[in-house]
C-alpha atoms as one frame of an Amber mdcrd trajectory, in Angstrom:
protein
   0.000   0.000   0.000   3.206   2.686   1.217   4.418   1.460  -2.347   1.007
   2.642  -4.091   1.019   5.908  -2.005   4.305   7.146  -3.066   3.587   6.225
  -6.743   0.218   8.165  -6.852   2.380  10.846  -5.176   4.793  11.084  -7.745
   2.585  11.322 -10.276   0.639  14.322  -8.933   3.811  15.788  -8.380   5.039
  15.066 -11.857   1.360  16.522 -13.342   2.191  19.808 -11.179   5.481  20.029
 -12.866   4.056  19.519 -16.265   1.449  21.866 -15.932   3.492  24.198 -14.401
   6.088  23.817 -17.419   3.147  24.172 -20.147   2.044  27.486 -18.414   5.232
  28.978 -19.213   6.133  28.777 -23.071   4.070  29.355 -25.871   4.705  26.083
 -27.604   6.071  22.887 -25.404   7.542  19.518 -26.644   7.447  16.711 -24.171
  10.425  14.687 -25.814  13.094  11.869 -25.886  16.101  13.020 -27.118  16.324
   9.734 -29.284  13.064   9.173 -30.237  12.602   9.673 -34.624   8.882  10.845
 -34.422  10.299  13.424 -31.364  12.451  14.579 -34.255  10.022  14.952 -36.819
   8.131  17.170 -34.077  10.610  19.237 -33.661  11.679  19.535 -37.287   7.707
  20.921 -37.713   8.087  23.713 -35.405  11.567  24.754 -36.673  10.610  24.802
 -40.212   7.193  27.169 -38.979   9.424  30.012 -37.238   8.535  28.371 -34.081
  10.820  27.841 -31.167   9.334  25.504 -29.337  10.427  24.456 -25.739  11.530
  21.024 -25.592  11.884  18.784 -22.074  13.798  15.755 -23.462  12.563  13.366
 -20.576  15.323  11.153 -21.093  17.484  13.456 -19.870  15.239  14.369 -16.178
  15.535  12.974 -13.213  11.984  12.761 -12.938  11.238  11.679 -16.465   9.830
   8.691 -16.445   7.185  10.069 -13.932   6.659  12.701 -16.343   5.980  10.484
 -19.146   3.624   8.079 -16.941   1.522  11.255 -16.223   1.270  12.473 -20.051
   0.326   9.078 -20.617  -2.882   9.558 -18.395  -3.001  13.297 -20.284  -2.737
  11.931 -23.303  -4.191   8.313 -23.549  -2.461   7.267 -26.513   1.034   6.935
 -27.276   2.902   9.180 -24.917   6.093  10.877 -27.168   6.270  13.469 -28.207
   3.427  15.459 -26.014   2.618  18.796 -27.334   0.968  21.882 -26.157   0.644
  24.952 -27.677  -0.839  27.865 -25.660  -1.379  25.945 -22.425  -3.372  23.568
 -24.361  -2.733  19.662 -25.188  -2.551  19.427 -28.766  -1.667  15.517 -28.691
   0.799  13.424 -29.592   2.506  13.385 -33.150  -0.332  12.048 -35.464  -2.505
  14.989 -33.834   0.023  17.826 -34.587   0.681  16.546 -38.208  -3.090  16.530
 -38.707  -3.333  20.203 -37.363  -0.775  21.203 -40.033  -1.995  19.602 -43.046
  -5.302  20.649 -41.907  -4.149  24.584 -41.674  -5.413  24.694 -38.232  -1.839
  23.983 -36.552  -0.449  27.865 -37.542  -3.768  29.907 -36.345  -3.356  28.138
 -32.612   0.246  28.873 -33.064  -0.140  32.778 -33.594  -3.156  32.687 -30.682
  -0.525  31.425 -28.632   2.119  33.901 -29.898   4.561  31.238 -30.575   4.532
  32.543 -34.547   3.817  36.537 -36.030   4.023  36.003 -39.496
């Protein structure tokens, strides 16, 4: 049970940081530094204008709590996590849909992560 407890503890802990984190930039990329589709994420945003900010989890102490919670957040597969303007945008099949459906940009200059 002690085991449980400290588990659901971590989590909430790890969903403060995240939300905390997503309340600060613009654009943010939940990421692994190794991961191909994390790549092609980032790529996106580059290629827009857009720098986004990128927590490579891989690299955190607390990453793998932080991935268990976007995995709750998210409910699919967890990396890469986006938000743009405070606002979970999904994982990579959901941004690439947003951009070939021209509604990726608009949220992007609502959040005033792009000006152009």
């Amino acid at each position: 049970m002690e085991d449980s407890l400290g588990e659901e503890q971590r989590m909430a802990q790890a969903m403060q940081e995240i939300e905390k984190l997503v309340q600060e930039n613009a654009v943010v990329v939940f990421s692994q530094s190794r991961c191909c589709m994390c790549h092609v994420v980032k790529r996106l945003f580059c290629n827009l204008g857009v720098g986004p900010t990128v927590h490579e989890l891989d690299e955190r102490k607390e990453g793998v709590d932080m991935e268990k919670a976007l995995l709750r957040l998210n409910n699919t597969v967890v990396l890469p996590t986006v938000f743009v303007g405070g606002k979970l945008v999904g994982g990579v099949d959901a941004v690439m849909a947003a951009h070939v459906s021209g509604n990726l940009v608009p949220r992007l200059k609502e959040a005033g992560a792009l000006w152009l």
